[in-house]
N, C-alpha and C positions, 0 to 999 in steps of 0.2 A: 832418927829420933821420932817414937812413934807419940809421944807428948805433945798434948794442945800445943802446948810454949813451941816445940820444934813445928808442928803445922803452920802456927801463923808465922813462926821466921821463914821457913821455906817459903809459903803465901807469897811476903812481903817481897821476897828474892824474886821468884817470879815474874810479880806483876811490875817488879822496879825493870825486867829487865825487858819485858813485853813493851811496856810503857816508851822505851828508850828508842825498841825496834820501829814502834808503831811513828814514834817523834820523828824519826830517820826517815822513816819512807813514805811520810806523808808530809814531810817539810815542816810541820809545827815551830811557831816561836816560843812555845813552853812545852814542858813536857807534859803531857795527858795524864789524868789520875786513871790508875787501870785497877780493877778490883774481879777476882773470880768466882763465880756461882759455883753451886753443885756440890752434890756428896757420894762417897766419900775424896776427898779432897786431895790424898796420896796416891789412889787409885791414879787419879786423872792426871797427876805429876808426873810417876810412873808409865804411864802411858801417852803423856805429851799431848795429850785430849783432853778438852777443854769444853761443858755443856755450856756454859755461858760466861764470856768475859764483857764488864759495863768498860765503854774509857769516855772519858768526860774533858771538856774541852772548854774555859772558859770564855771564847774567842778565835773566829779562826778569818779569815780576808779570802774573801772570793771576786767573782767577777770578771771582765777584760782588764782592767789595770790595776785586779788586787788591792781594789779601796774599800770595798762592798762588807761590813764587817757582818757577821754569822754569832750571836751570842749565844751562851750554856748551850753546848753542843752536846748529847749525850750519845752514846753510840753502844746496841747491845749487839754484840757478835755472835752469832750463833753456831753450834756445832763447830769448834777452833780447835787446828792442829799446828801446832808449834815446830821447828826445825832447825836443823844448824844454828846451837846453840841461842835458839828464840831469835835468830835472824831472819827469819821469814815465817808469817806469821800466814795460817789461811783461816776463812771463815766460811760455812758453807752460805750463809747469810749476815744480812745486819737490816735493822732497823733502830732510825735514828729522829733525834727533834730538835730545834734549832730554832733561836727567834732571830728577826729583826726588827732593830728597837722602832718608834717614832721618828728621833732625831734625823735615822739614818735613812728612813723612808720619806722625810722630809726634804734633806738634801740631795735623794735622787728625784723625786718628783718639782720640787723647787719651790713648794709652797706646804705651810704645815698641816699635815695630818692628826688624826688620833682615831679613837673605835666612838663608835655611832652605832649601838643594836649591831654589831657582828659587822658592820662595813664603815669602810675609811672613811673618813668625813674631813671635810678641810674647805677652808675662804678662800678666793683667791678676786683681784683685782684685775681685770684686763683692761686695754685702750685698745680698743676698734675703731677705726677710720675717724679717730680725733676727740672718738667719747669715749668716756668710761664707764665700766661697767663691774657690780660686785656680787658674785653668787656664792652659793654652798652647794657644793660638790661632795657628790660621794660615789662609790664604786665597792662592789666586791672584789674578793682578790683570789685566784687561782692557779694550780699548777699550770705552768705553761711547757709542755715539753719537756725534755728530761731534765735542763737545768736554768730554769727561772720558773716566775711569777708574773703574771698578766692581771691587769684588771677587766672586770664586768659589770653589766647592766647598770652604767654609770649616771645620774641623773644631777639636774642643775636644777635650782631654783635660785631666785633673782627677787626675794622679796615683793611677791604680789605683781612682778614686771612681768609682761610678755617680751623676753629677747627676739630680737631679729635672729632668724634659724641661723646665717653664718656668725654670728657672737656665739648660739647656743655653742655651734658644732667647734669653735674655738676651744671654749670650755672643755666641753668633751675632749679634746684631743689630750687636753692635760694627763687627761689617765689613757693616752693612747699606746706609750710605750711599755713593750715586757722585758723587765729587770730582768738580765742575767746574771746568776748566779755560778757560771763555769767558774771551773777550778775546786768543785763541791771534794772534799776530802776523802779519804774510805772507801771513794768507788760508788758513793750512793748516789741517787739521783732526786728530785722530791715530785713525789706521789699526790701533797696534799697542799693545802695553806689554809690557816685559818684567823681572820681578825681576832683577836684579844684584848683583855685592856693592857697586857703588859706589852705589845707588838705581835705584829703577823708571825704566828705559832708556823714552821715547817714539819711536815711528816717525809722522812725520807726510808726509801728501802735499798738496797743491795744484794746481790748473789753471785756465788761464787768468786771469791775474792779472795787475791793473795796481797800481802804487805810485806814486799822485801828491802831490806836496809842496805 
C-alpha cells in the first residue's frame, strides 16, 4: 500500500514492534514510545534500515539497588538495522538526555537541594564535637566516569562565621560522594551533566549497539 494512510499503518506496526524489542532487552517497566525519522519512509522498511529512530522513556531505575530514578529519557538511535523479525535491533550510535529530579538528588545526598546560577545549592545543619553549626552549600555537578555524577568546587558559607577547617571539611564531604548511575540502559554511558531548574540535565552517548530480545 503505497498510500500515506498505508505508510503510517506500516510506521505504527513498526515502531509498535521495535518498541516491544527495545522493552525486552533493556528490561523496561513500560514500553518506550518509539517513533522513525527519514525519507523515503518504505524505502527504509524495505530495507530494514533505519536513518533515525527517537524511543522515549518516561522513567527508567538505575544505580546499585535500582532505586536511582532517570526521568524523560529520550534516546536518538542513529544509523538502525532491524533483524529477525525486529528481534534484535542495532544502532551504529545513540545519543541520549535524562534528568534527575531535586527530590531524588535530595534523598541521595540527605539534605535538600535545588539550582543556584547553574550549581546545587542546599542548607545543611551539622553538630561537631557538641556544637552546631548551619551553612549553604553548594557544588558543581559533573560526569564522573562512564556511569555516575561527582560533585565540584564545592564551597560553604556559614553566615559571616569563620568555621573551624574540620567543621568546614565536614561540610564539604557532604558533596564528597559520586552517585552511580550503573545499570544506565541502551548501552550509553553519560558524557555530560548539567544543573537546571528542572534537575541535573544528563547528556549521554553510545556506539555500536545491539538490542536483542
Amino acid at each position: 500500500d503505497m498510500t500515506l494512510a498505508g505508510t503510517v499503518i506500516r510506521g505504527g506496526i513498526v515502531e509498535g514492534k521495535a518498541a516491544d524489542s527495545l522493552q525486552s532487552s533493556q528490561h523496561l517497566s513500560s514500553k518506550p514510545s518509539v517513533s522513525v525519522a527519514g525519507f523515503p519512509f518504505l524505502t527504509q522498511l524495505l530495507a530494514s534500515k533505519f536513518g533515525t529512530v527517537t524511543v522515549t522513556v518516561p522513567q527508567v531505575m538505575v544505580g546499585p539497588q535500582g532505586s536511582l530514578a532517570i526521568d524523560a529519557v529520550h534516546v536518538k538511535l542513529h544509523d538502525v538495522t532491524v533483524s529477525n523479525g525486529y528481534s534484535e535491533v542495532r544502532a551504529a550510535t545513540a545519543t541520549a538526555t535524562g534528568r534527575i529530579s531535586y527530590p531524588t538528588l535530595t534523598r541521595e545526598l540527605g539534605f535538600t537541594v535545588q539550582d543556584k546560577n547553574g550549581r546545587l545549592d542546599g542548607r545543611k545543619t551539622l553538630t561537631v564535637a557538641g556544637q552546631s553549626f548551619t551553612a549553604e552549600l553548594s557544588a558543581g555537578v559533573h560526569a564522573s566516569g562512564t556511569s555516575g555524577i561527582s560533585f565540584t568546587n564545592t564551597k560553604v558559607e556559614a553566615a559571616g562565621i569563620t568555621l573551624p577547617s574540620t567543621v568546614s571539611q565536614t561540610f564539604v564531604a557532604l558533596f564528597g560522594k559520586a552517585i552511580s548511575l550503573a545499570g544506565l540502559p541502551f548501552g550509553v554511558s553519560v558524557t555530560g551533566a548539567e544543573v537546571t531548574t528542572q534537575g541535573v540535565v544528563l547528556q549521554l552517548t553510545g556506539h555500536n549497539l545491539i538490542y536483542s530480545r
